[in-house]
N, C-alpha and C positions, 0 to 999 in steps of 0.2 A: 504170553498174554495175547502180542495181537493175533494168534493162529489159532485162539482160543475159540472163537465162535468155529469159524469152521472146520474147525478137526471134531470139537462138540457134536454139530449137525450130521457130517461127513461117518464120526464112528459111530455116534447112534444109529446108520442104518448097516452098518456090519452089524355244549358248549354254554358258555353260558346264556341265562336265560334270556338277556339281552344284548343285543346285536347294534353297531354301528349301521345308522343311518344316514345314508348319499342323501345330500340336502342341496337347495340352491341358498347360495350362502349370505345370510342375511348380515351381512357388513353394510358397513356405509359407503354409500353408493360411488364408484367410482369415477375419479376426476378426468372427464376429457383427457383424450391425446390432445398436444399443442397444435395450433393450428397449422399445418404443411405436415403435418408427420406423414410416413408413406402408413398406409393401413399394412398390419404384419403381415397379413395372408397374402399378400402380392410382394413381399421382400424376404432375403432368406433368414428361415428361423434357427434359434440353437440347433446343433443337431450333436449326439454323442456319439462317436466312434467304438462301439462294440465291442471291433473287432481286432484292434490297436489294444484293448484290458487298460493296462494303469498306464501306457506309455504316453500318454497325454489326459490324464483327467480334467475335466473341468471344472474351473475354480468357480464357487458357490457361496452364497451369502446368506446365512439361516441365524437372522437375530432371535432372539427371544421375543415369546407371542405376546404381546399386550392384553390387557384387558381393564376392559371399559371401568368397572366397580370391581373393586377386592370383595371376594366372598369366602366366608368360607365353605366347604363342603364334605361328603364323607370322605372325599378322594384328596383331601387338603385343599391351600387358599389355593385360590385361583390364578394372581401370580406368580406362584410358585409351579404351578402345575401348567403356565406358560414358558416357564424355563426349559422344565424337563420336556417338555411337548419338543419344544428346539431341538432338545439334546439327540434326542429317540431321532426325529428327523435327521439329522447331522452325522448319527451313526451310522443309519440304516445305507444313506447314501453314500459315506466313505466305504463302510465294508462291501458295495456292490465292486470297488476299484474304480469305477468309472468317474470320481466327483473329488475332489481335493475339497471342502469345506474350511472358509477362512477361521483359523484361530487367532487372528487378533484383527482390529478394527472395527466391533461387531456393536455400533453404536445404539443406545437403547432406541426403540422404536414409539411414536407415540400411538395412542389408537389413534385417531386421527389419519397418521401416512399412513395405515394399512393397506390405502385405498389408491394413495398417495404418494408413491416411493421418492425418496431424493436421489435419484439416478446420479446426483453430479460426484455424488459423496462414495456411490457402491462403485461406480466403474474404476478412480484410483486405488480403492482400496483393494482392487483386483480380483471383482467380482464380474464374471460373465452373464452368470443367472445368480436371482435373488427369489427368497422367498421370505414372504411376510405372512401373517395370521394372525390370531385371535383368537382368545379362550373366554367364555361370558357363561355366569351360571343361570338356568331359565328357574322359574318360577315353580316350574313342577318337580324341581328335583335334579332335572338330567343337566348336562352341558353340551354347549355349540363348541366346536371348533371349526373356525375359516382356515384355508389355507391359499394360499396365493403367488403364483409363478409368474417370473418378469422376466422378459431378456434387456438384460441394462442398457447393452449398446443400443438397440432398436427401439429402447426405450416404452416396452407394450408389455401388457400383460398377457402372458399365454394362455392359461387355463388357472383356473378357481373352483374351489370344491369345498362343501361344508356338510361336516357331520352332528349331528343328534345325539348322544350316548347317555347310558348310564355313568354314574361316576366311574364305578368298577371297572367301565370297559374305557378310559382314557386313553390306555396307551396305543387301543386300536388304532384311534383316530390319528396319534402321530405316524402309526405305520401305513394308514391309508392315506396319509400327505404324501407322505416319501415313495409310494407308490405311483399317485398321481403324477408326482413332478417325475419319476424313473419312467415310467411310462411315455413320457408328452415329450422327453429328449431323447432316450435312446432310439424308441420304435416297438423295443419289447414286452413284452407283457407283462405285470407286476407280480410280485409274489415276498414281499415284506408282511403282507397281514397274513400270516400262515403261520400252524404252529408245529412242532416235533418232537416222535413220542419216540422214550430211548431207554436204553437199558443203564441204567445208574449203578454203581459200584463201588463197594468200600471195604474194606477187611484186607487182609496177605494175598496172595499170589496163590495159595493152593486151599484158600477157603473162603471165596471170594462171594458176599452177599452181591445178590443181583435181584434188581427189582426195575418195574415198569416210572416210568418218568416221564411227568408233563411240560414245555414251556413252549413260549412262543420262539419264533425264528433266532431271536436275538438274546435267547437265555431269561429272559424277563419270566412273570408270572408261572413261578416254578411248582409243582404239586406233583408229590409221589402218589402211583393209583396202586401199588400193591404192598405190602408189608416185609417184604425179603424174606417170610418165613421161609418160600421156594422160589428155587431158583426161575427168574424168567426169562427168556431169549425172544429172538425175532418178533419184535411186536409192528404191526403195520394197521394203518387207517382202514377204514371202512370208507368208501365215496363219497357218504352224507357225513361223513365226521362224528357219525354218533354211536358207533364201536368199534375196539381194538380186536386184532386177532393177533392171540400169541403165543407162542411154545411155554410151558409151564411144568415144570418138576414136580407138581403137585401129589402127593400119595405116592413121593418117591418115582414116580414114573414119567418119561414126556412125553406128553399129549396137546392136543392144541385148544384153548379155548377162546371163547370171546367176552369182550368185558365190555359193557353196557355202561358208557359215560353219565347218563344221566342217575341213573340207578344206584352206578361203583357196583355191580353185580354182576357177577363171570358164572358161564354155563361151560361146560364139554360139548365140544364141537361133533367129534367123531367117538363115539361110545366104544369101544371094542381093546381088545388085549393086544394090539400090534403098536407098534414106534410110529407118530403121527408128528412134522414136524415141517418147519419152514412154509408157513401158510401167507399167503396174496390174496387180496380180493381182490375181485372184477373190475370193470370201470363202471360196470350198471349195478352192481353192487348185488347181486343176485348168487354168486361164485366164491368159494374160498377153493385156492387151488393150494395143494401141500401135497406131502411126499408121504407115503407108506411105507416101511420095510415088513415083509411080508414074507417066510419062510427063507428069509436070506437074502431075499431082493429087493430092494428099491424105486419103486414108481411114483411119477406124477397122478395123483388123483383131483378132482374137483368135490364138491359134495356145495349142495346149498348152504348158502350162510345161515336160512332159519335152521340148518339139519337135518338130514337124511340117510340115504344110502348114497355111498363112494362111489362114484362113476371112476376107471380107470383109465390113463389118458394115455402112456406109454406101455411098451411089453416088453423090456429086454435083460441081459444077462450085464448084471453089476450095479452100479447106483446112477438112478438119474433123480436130481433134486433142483431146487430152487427157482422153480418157475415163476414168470412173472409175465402178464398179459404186455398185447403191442396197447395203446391208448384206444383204441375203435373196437378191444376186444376179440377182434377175430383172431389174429396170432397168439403162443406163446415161445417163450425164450425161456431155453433151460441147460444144467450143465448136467453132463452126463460122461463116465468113465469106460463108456462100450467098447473105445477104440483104444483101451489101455491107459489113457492118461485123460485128467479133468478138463473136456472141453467144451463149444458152446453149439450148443442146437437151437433149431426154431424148427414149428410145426404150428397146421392150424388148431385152432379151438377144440377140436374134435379128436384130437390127435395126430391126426393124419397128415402127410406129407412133410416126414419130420429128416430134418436136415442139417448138415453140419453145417459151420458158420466160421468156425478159430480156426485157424492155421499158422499163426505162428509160434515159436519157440517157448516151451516152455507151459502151462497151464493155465486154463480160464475158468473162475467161478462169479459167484453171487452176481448173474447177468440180473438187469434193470432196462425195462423199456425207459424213453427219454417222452414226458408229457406230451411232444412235440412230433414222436413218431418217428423223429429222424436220426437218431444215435440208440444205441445200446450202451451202456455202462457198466465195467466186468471190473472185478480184482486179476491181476497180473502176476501169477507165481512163476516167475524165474529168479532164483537168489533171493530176490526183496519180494515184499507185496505191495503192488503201484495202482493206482487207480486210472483205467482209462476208456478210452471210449471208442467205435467202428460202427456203420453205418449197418442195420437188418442184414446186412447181405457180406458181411464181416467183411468188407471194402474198407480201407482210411483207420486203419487202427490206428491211434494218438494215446499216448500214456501222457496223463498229467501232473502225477506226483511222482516224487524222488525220495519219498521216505522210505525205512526198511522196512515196515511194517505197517502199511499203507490199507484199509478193506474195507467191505460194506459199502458202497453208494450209496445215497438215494439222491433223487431229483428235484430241486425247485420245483413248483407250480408254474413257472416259467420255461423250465427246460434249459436254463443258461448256468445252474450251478448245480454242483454235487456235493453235499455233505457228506462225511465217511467217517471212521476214527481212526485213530492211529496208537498204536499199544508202543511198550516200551521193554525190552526184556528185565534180566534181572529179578532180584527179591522181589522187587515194589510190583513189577506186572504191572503197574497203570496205562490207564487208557484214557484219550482224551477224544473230543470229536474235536472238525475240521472241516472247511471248504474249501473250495476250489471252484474257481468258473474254467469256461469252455477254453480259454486262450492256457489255462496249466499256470498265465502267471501269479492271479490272486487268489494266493492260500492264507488262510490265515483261520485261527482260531478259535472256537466256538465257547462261549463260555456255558458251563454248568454245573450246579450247588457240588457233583463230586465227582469222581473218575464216571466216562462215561461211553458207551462202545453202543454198537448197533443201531442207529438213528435211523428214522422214517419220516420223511418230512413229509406232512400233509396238506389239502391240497388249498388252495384259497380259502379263508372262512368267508361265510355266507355273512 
């Protein structure tokens, strides 16, 4: 099973309508520092260690959000949907590794302290940072949520941020806290409100429905886009998030299409009688780039996303596939079996000045630029399949996982983790996803409604 996608690819060539709105956050107004406090911006603030992963987390206080009047609404009471708000926050931060979030001592909040923390209370309880909010239904329908960061010791509030939403869209707003607060302590860039689109899976081992699958980062708001009549593989974002591009069995044959979120409406990409497969779009969104096999051969092609004719990107003897742009769009990274075994090349946009990059032991596939520009992320065939990463210039190779059957990257919107899956042999053949950040130590689990391989993680939502 886990060698399933790419021996698949490999022998075939032998949002919604409303959005979370950044608000200034209309809580009640916050109480004075004490008189002699030092102002934060002149003392040292939290700062999260990176580069350390879980070997020092910091310990964090996320009570459940208050709210002002119980309402209810179509998203449930408001109360209640103060809890979960916590929750969603409190996950988000422990699976980054970086945040130990207290499970006990988590004293209810009034509205009132929102504004107002009891520092004397959070620092014993062995909280470094704390976060407080509020959940308030408005008049027109939608909800506010505040959210709000403290350093306990220092005694100050770091940052505060408040959103707008429809009900439906609530649990944005907990992933846009969790972000704010990930952002304002580590240094890095957020990527909790992002969602990924995956190949779902259910049946035996040698008759295995596979269909396109929607949820956000955290397995939350789950929605199948295709039926399993046919089989789907490789499906990835478009840049504005508003279509998939993906291999499809359709009419018996694989071809690439793209499917139109707003619509649920899939057109044929590339019209013609040849093997079209493993498709990338651009960062301008302008590019699908996929592979042809063509009288026995295999190359990199591009063709426009609205559709056209195949501009052809490589020329050589054997299979070159899975290309994937650098983030600036001018390079790509692809693997290619020229030199006898599966390894990793780069070349500009154009094709040209195309180069090798692997050298070490053993085989490199399904290469992934890093959002960030500064890693590439490969599956590792020697023995096992491992997921790891080397700098454009295949410099600093690091393998991060030690499973057997370990493949598929993709990238945060941050650039600091890899989601993959990971198969299992035997009858069952199941597959599960999984991440992993940059340090190889936090891996852990990804949940979703059933076996599930090939993930694409996209990229912030707007």
């Amino acid at each position: 099973m886990t060698t399933m996608l790419h021996k698949t690819l490999f022998a075939a060539a032998l949002l919604v309508s409303s959005t979370a709105q950044a608000q200034t956050v209309p809580a009640p107004a916050p109480t004075p520092a004490p008189a002699g406090q030092a102002d934060p911006q002149q003392q040292g603030e939290l700062v999260v260690d990176v580069v350390g992963g879980v070997s020092a987390p910091l310990g964090i206080a996320i009570p459940v959000m208050p709210t002002a009047e119980v309402a209810n609404t179509p998203a449930g009471r408001t109360d209640e949907l103060g809890r979960q708000l916590a929750q969603i926050v409190t996950n988000d931060l422990r699976n980054s590794g970086l945040f130990k979030p207290l499970e006990s001592g988590l004293k209810p909040v009034p509205y009132p302290e929102v504004t107002a923390p009891t520092f004397d209370y959070w620092g014993p309880a062995g909280a470094s940072a704390l976060v407080q909010g509020f959940i308030r239904a408005n008049g027109d329908g939608t909800l506010t949520v505040g959210c709000y960061l403290y350093d306990v010791s220092s005694r100050a509030e770091l940052a505060r941020q408040g959103f707008v939403v429809a009900p439906g869209d609530w649990r944005r707003a907990g992933h846009k806290c969790a972000d704010m607060i990930y952002s304002k302590l580590t240094g890095e860039g957020p990527y909790f409100d992002s969602r990924v689109v995956y190949v779902s899976e259910t049946g035996p081992k040698g008759k295995r429905i596979k269909r396109l699958a929607l949820m956000d980062q955290d397995g939350g708001n789950h929605s199948f886009l295709t039926n399993g009549q046919a089989i789907a593989l490789t499906p990835r974002f478009s840049p504005d998030q508003r279509s998939i591009v993906y291999m499809s069995y359709l009419d018996d044959r694989p071809a690439i299409y793209v499917y139109d979120l707003a619509s649920k409406r899939q057109r044929l990409l590339v019209p013609n009688t040849n093997l079209t497969f493993a498709p990338r779009v651009s960062p301008d969104g302008r590019w699908v780039l996929f592979s042809m096999a063509v009288a026995g051969n295999t190359d990199v092609y591009r063709v426009p996303l609205a559709g056209g004719t195949p501009q052809r990107l490589t020329d050589s003897p054997g299979i070159d596939t899975g290309g994937t742009y650098s983030p600036d769009g001018s390079r790509i990274v692809f693997e290619s079996d020229r030199s006898g075994t599966q390894q990793l090349y780069v070349m500009n946009a154009d094709g040209s000045q195309q180069q090798r990059i692997s050298f070490g032991s053993g085989r490199y596939a399904t290469p992934v630029w890093s959002p960030r520009g500064d890693l590439i992320a490969f599956t590792k065939l020697a023995g096992s399949f491992r997921i790891g990463v080397m700098s454009p210039s295949g410099a600093n190779e690091k393998l991060l996982t030690d499973g057997a059957q370990d493949e598929g990257p993709s990238w945060s919107p941050n650039g600091r983790v890899l989601m993959f899956f990971r198969s299992t042999g035997g009858g069952s053949g199941r597959a599960d996803l999984w991440s992993v950040d940059l340090t190889g130590v936090n891996v852990r689990r990804v949940p979703t409604l059933l076996d599930g391989s090939d993930p694409a993680w996209g990229p912030l939502r707007p």
